[in-house]
C-alpha positions as CSV (number, residue, x, y, z in Angstrom):
1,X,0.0,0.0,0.0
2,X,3.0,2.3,0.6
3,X,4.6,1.9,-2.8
4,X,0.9,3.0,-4.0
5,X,0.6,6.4,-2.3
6,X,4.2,6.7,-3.6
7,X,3.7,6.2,-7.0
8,X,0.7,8.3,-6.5
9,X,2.9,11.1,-4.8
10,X,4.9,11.0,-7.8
11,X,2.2,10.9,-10.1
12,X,0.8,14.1,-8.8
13,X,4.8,15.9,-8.7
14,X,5.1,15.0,-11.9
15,X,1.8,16.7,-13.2
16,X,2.1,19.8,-11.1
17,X,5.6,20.5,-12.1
18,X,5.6,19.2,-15.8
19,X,1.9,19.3,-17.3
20,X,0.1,22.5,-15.7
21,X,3.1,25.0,-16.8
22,X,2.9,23.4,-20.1
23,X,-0.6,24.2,-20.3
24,X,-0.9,27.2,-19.2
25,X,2.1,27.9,-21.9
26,X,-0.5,25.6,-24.9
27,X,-2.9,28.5,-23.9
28,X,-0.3,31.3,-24.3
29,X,0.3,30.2,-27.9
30,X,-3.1,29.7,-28.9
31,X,-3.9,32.9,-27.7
32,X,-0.7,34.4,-29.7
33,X,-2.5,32.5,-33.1
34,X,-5.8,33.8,-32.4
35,X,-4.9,37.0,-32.3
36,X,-2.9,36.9,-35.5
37,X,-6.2,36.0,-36.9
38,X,-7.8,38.8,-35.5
39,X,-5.4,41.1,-36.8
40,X,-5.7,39.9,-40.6
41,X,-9.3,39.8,-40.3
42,X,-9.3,43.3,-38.8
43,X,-7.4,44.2,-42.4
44,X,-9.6,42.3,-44.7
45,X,-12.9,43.0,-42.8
46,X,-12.4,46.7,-41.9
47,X,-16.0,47.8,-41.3
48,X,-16.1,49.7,-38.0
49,X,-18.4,47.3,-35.8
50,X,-16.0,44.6,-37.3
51,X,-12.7,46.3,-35.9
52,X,-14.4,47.5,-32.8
53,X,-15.5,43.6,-31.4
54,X,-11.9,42.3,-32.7
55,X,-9.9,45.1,-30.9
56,X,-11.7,44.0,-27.7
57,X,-10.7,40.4,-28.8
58,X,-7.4,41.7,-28.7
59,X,-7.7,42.8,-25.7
60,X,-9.1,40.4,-23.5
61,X,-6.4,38.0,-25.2
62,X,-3.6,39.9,-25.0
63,X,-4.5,40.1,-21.2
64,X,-4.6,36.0,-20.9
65,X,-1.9,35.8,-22.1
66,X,-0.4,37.8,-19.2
67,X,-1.9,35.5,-17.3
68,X,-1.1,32.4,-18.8
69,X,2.6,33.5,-18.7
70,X,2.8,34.5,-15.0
71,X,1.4,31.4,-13.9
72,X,3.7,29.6,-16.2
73,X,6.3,31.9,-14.6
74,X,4.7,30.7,-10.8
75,X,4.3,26.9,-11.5
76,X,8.1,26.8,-13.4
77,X,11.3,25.9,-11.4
78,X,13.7,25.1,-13.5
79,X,16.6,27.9,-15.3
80,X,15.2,26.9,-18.9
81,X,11.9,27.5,-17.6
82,X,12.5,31.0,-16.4
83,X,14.7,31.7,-19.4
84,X,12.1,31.0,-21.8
85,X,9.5,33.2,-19.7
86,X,11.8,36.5,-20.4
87,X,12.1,36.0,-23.7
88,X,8.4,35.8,-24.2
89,X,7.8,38.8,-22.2
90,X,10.4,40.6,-24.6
């Protein structure tokens, strides 16, 4: 029963400190995509009402992103990690 709840411990480390800053990083770059799409349909759709819901697009992406990043930032130990995260903010 011990070696369960040990491979279970590990189990867990393993997903807090490997999968969840990788997702919240998959959710970075998503957001980074979508909003390249916003901006070319923003240029090839340039009616006003068009431009006006995209640039709040932007806007709410641009700040999940942010967010994304710092809890990347808060879940990531390692000097890669961290390395990564200021080029990104750059």
């Amino acid at each position: 029963m011990i070696g369960v709840e040990r491979i279970s411990s590990n189990v867990e480390h393993l997903y807090r400190a490997n999968l969840l800053p990788l997702k919240e990083l998959d959710r970075a770059s998503y957001l980074v995509q979508r909003n390249r799409v916003v901006v070319m349909d923003m240029l090839l759709n340039a009616s006003a009402e068009n431009v006006k819901r995209r640039a709040e697009e932007l806007t709410r992406n641009s700040a999940a992103i942010d967010k994304a990043l710092g809890t990347f930032g808060s879940l990531s130990r390692g000097e890669a990690e961290q390395a990564l995260l200021i080029q990104l903010r750059n």
